[in-house]
N, C-alpha and C positions, 0 to 999 in steps of 0.2 A: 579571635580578632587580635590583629598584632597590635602592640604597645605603640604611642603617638612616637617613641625615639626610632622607631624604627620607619619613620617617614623621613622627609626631605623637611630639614627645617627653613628652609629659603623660600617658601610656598610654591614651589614647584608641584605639574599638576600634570595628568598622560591626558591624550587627546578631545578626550572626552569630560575633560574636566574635573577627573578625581583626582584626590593624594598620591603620590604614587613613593612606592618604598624602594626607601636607600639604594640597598644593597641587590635590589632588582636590576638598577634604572640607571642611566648615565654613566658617569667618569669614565674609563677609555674604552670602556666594551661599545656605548652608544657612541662617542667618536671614530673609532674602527669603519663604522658605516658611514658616517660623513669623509673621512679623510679615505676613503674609496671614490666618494664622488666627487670629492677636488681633484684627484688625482688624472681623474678620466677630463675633467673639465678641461681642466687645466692643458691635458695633454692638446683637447678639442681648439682652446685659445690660441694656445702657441703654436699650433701645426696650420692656423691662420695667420698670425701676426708674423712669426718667426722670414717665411719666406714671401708675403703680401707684395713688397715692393719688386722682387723680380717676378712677378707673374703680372700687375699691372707696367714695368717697363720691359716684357717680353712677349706677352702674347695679349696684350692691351695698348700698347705701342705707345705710353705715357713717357712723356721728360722725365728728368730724376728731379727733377725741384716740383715738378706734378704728381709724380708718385711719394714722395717725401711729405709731402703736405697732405695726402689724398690719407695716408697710411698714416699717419698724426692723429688728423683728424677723425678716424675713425676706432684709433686706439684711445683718443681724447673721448669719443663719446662713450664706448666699454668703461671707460674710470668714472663719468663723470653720471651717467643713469641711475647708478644705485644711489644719487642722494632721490628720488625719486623713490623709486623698492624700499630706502629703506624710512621715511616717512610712511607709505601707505601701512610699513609692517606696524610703524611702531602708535600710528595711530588708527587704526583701522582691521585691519585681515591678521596680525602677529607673524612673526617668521615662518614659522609652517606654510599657513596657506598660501603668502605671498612668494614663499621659496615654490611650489607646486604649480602656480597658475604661471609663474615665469618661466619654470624649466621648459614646458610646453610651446613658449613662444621659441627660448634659446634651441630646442630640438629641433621646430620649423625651420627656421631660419638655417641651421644646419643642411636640416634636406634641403632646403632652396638652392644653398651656395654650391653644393656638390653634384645638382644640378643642372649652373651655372657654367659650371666646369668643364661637364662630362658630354651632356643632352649636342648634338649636334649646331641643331637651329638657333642655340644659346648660348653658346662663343663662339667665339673666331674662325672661318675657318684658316688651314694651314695647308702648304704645299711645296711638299723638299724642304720640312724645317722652318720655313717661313713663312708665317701668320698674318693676315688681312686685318686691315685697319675693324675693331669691333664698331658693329651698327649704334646707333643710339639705342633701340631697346634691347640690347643684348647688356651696352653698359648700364644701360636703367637698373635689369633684371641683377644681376651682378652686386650690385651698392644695394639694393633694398635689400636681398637676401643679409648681407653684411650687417646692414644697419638695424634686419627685427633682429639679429644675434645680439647687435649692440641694448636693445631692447630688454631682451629678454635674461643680458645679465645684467640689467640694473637689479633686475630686483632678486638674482642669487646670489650676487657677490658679497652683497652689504649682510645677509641673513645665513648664508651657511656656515662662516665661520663667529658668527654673534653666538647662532642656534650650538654652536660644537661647545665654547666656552660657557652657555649657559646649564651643561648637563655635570658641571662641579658646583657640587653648594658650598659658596663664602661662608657660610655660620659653621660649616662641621671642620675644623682645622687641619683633618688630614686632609680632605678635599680640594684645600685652598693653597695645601704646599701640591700639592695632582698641578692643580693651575698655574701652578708659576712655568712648570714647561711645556705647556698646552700650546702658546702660539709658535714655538721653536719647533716643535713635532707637525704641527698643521701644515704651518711653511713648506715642512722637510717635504709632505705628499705635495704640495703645491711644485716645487722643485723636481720629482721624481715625473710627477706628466707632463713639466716643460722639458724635461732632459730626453723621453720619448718623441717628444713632437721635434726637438733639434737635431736629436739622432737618426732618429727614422724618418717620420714623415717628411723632413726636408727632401731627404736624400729619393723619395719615392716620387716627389710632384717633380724633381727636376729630371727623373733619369729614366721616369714608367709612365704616370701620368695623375697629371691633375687630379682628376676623378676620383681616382682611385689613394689619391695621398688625401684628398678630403671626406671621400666613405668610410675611411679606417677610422679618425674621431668620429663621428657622425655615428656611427655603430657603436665605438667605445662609451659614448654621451646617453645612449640610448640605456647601455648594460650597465652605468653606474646608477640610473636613476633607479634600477630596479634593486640595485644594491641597495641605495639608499630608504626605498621605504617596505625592505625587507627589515629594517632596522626598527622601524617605526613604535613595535612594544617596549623597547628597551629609551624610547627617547621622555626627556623632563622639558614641560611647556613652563617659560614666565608666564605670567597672569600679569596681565596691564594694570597696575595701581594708581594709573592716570590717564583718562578718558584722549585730552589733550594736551601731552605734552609740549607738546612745540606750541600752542596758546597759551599755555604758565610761564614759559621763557620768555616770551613775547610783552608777556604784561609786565615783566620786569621793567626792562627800560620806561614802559611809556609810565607806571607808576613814577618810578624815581625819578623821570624829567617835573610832573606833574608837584613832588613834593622838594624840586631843585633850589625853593628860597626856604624851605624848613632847616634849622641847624639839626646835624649828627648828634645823639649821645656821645658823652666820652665813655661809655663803658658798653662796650656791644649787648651785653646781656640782656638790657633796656629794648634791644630793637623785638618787636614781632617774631613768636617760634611756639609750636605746638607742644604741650607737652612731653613725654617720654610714650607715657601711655597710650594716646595718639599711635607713634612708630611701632609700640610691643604690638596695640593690637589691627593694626592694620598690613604688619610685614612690612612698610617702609620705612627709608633708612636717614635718618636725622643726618645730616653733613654738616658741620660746625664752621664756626665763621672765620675768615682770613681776611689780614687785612689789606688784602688787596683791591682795585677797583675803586674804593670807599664810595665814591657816587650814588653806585648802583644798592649800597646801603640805605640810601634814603628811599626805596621801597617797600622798607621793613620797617618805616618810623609807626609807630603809635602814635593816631591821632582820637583825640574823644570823640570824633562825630564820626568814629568809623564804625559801620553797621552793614552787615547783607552782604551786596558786592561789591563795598567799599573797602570792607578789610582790607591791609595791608600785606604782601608777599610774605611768605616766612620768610627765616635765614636759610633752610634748603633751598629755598626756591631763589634766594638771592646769591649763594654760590653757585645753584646752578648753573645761572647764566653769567658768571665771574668762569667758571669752568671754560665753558663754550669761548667766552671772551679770550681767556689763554690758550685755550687749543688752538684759537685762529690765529693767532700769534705764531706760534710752533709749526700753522699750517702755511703760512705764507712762505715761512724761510723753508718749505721743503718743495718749493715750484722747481727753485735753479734746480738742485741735486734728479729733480721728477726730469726735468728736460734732459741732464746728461744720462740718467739711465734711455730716454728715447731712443740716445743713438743707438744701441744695441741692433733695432728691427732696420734700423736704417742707414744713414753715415757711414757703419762700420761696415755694414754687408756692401754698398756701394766701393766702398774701400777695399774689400777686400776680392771683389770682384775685378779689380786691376793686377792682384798679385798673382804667383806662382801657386798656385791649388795642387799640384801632383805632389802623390801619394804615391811612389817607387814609378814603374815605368809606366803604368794603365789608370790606375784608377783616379781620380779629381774627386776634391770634395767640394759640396755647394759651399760658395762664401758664408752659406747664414748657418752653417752649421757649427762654426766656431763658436757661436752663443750656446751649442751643447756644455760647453769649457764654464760659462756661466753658472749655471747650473747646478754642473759638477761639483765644481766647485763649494757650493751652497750645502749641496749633499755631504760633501765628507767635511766641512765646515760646522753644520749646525750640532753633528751629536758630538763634535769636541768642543764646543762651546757648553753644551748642557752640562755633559759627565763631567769636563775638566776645567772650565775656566770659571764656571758661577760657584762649583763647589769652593774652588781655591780664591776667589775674590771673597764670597761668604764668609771665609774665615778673617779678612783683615779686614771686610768694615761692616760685616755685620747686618747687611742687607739681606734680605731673601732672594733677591735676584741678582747679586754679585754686587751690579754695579746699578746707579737708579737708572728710567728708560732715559731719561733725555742725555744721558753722558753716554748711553749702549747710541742713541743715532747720532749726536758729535761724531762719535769715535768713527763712523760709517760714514758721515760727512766726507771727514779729512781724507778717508781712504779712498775715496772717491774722486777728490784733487788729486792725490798720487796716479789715478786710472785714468783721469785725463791729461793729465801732465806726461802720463806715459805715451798717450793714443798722441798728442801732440810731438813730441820728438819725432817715434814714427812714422809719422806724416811726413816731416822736415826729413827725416834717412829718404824716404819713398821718393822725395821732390830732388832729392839730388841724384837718386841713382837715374829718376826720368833725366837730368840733365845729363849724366855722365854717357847715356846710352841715346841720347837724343829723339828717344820716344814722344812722339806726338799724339798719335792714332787714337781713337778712343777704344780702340776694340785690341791697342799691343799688350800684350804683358809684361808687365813690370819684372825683372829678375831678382826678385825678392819674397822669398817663402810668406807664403800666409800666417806659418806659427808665429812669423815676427809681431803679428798682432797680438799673442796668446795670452801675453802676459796683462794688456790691457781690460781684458775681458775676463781675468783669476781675480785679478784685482776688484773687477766691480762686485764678481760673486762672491769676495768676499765683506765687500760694502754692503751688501744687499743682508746678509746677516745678521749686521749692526742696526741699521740703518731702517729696512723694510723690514724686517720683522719688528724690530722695537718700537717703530710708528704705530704698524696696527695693531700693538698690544695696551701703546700708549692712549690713542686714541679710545679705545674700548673700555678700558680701567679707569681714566678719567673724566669718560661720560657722565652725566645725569644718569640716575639708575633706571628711567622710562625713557631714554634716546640712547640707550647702547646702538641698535643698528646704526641708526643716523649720524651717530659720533663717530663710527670705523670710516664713513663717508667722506670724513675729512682723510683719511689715508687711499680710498681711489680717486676723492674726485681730487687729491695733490697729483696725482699721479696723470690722471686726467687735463687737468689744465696745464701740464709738466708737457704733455701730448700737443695740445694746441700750442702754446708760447714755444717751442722749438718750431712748431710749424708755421709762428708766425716770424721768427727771427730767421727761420731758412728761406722765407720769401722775400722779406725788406731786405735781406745781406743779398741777397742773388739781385735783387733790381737797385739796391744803391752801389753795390759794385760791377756791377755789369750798366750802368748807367753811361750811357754815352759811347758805346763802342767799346767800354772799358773790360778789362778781364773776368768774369766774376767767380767770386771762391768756391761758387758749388755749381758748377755747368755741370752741361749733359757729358761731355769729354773730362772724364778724371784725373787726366792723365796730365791737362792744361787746365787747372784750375787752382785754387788755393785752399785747397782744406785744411793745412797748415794756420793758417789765418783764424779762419775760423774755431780750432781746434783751443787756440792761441785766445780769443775773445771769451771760449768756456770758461777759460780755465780763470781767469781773471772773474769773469763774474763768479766764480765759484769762490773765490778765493774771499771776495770781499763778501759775499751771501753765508760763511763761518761764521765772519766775524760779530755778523749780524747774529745768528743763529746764537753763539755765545752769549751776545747782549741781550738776549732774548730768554732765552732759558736761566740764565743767575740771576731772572725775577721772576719766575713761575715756581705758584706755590700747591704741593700735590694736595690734592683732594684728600679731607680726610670727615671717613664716617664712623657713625657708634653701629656695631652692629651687633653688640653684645656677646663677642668671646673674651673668654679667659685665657685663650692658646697661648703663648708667649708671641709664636709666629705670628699671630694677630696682630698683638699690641705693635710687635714693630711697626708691621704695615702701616699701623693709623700713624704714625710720626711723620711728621713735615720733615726731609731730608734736606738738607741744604746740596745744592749739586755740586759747585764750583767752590770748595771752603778754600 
């Protein structure tokens, strides 16, 4: 029988509920099977999202402020489901099961869409090129296929990459430096099946057929799942060490409203906290007290008549929801930057569906394939950030991750200004050469290459480096240690409501500027409109949504727990980092 060090000190546990051993189990042999089936997913996502808007304004015969808002709103509900998935994981079924009963719905909903697409009696039909208005139950059938997808990744998105970060155990110190570039390498697969879906499958539903650009994921979706629980002996389960966690957080506040005319100690040590003994033998993780919040302190007061379920909240239990409370902080100011990454599926493809798309004398490319460049980018981006910027930042300030998370998404912020500031200029080149050439048509082409766009779209991929990955790592590390799914939440459902709020600023701008006969910035004619304008109002709220974001993060204090290593790497970790000295 092997020795107790040769198990998982994190109480990590295989399917069945046993111990399972180290050097079996996890770190990147059990990732390998997960970031196969991001990869496929992901490709399955974006080979929908990427070209969504010309297939509902070409063979669904929708407006572009229709399909704009249609294509939002159901990219807003893909982001915004998994706080759904990942509640029932984190109280309820665990990521395993909740990731297996969803992938089932998201594979349906695949075959539905593709379907949708291909089945005669269930789109449009067409004739010489041009498509009849679709029936109501054709567009019914169409949006529910869309929407079990929307469904069925709420509850993968939030748990496959929780489940990937949870196969490094924090207690064993080489494990925990494995983790520092776990969410930069996930990403990267995450980026590799959206650079498939930009590359190819755009190019296949615009120039072969629908059908057939939506069966290729649909197939791919199917061969990752069985990657994935090919993997299944080599995978480490958390074990719930709280029945209800999102009820412990909850009783925070109504506690400390309850004890709101009791005064604070002045010496925190006074408030309610379990012993040491308590965490050594239960595996949970004592988090120490900050003095931020302080209100939420008076949940933790000691009173003599407390007995039963009267006790008072620990000090874990009362950072936790100090946590939560800062993350939604950090979660707010990342709506603006959620909305300017939107344009990508959207804005830009309508935009660049005006321009010069030839590729020497034949060939054209789909406008949405320019978001392959996104992508791209992100790929030859992230393994130079690992190998070469965190090692060279590590040496001058001594952090394990180079820089802390909230100054890695700052810095992705601002770059992100720069990419719309760019998309905004050429907007304004675009609007003069329609003058210079007197183009009206909605259907002329603008005498202006599409790569003039390229650089706005390099730009965000490489925002998205900073920015989207350091969210959802930030999010995940700073959770309570029983709502990690639910805490990455706050990084799709930003993303999510990033989805809606563009879709509801592109409807109010199109009816208070088109009000009264007047021009409006985003008509169905591109050519006559003012996307200039618009470009112009991001870039402004972008700019003031920084400054926020600044004032926001130079009073966010990181979490910090005992988790009893002596690693050196450790101990840094647990130090409160000032971000902004």
């Amino acid at each position: 029988m092997e020795a107790n060090n040769d198990y998982t000190q994190d109480g990590t546990v295989d399917l069945r509920g046993q111990p399972v051993l180290a050097y079996r189990t996890g770190k990147w042999k059990a990732c390998s099977y997960l970031a196969g089936y991001e990869a496929f997913e992901r490709m399955a996502f974006y080979g929908i999202a990427s070209n969504l808007v010309v297939y509902l304004t070409t063979q669904l015969h929708e407006d572009t402020v229709s399909a704009v808002r249609n294509v939002n709103n159901w990219s807003g509900s893909v982001w915004i489901t998994p706080l759904l998935g990942a509640y029932v994981a984190d109280t309820y079924l665990g990521r395993f099961w909740t990731f297996t009963i969803s992938s089932l719905i998201y594979v349906m909903g695949m075959v539905l869409l593709t379907m949708a697409v291909s089945i005669k009696y269930l789109k449009p039909s067409c004739e010489n090129g041009v498509c009849n208005k679709a029936t109501t139950s054709q567009i019914a059938f169409f949006y529910a296929s869309l929407y079990i997808i929307a469904i069925g990744s709420g509850g993968t998105k939030p748990n496959i990459s929780t489940f990937g970060a949870d196969q490094f155990d924090d207690f064993n110190p080489h494990e925990k430096k494995l983790k520092v570039s776990f969410f930069n390498w996930w990403m990267f697969s995450t980026f590799a099946g959206a650079l498939l879906a930009t590359l190819g499958l755009v190019y296949i539903q615009e120039n072969m057929s629908w059908g057939l650009g939506y069966g290729i994921p649909t197939v791919g979706l199917i061969f990752s799942l069985v990657i994935f629980y090919i993997g299944t002996p080599t995978y480490r389960h958390k074990v719930r060490k709280s029945q209800h966690p999102a009820t412990d957080l909850l009783r925070v506040p109504i506690v400390a409203f309850a004890n709101r005319r009791i005064e604070l100690p002045d010496d925190p040590s006074q408030l309610h906290e379990l012993d040491m003994q308590y965490y050594f033998t239960t595996g949970k993780r004592q988090v120490h007290h900050t003095p931020v919040f302080r209100f939420l302190d008076k949940a933790a007061i000691k009173r003599d008549n407390d007995t039963g379920s009267r006790l008072p909240c620990t000090v874990t239990q009362v950072e936790g929801a100090k946590l939560i409370t800062g993350m939604a902080m950090i979660w707010l100011v990342n709506l603006i930057p959620s909305t300017i990454w939107a344009q990508i599926n959207t804005l830009f493809v309508k935009q660049g569906t005006t321009l010069d798309r030839r590729v020497g004398s034949t060939f054209q490319i789909p406008a949405a394939s320019l978001g392959s460049f996104v992508t791209l980018t992100m790929l030859l981006s992230v393994p130079m950030y690992d190998r070469y910027f965190v090692p060279f930042m590590r040496k001058k300030t001594r952090n394990p991750r180079g820089i802390t998370l909230l100054q890695r998404i700052g810095t992705g912020f601002l770059i992100q200004i720069l990419a719309i500031a760019f998309a905004y200029a050429m907007e304004m080149r675009r609007m003069h050469i329609i003058k210079m050439h007197h183009i009206n048509g909605p259907k002329e082409i603008v005498p202006m290459t599409i790569f003039c766009l390229l650089p706005q779209y390099v730009l965000l991929g490489v925002a998205d480096v900073f920015n989207a990955i350091g969210l959802l790592e930030f999010f995940y590390d700073q959770s309570p240690e029983d709502m990690q799914s639910l805490g990455t939440t706050f990084f799709t459902s930003g993303i999510g409501l990033g989805n809606f709020l563009n879709s509801f600023l592109v409807t109010m701008v199109d009816k208070i500027t088109g009000n009264k006969g007047g021009k409006s910035w985003i008509g169905d004619n591109m050519n006559d409109s003012h996307l200039d304008y618009y470009y112009g109002f991001l870039l402004v709220m972008s700019a003031l949504n920084l400054g926020i974001f600044l004032w926001a993060s130079n009073r966010y204090i990181y979490k910090r727990e005992s988790t009893e290593m002596k690693d050196e790497f450790a101990e840094l970790e647990g130090k409160t980092i000032d971000l902004l000295p």
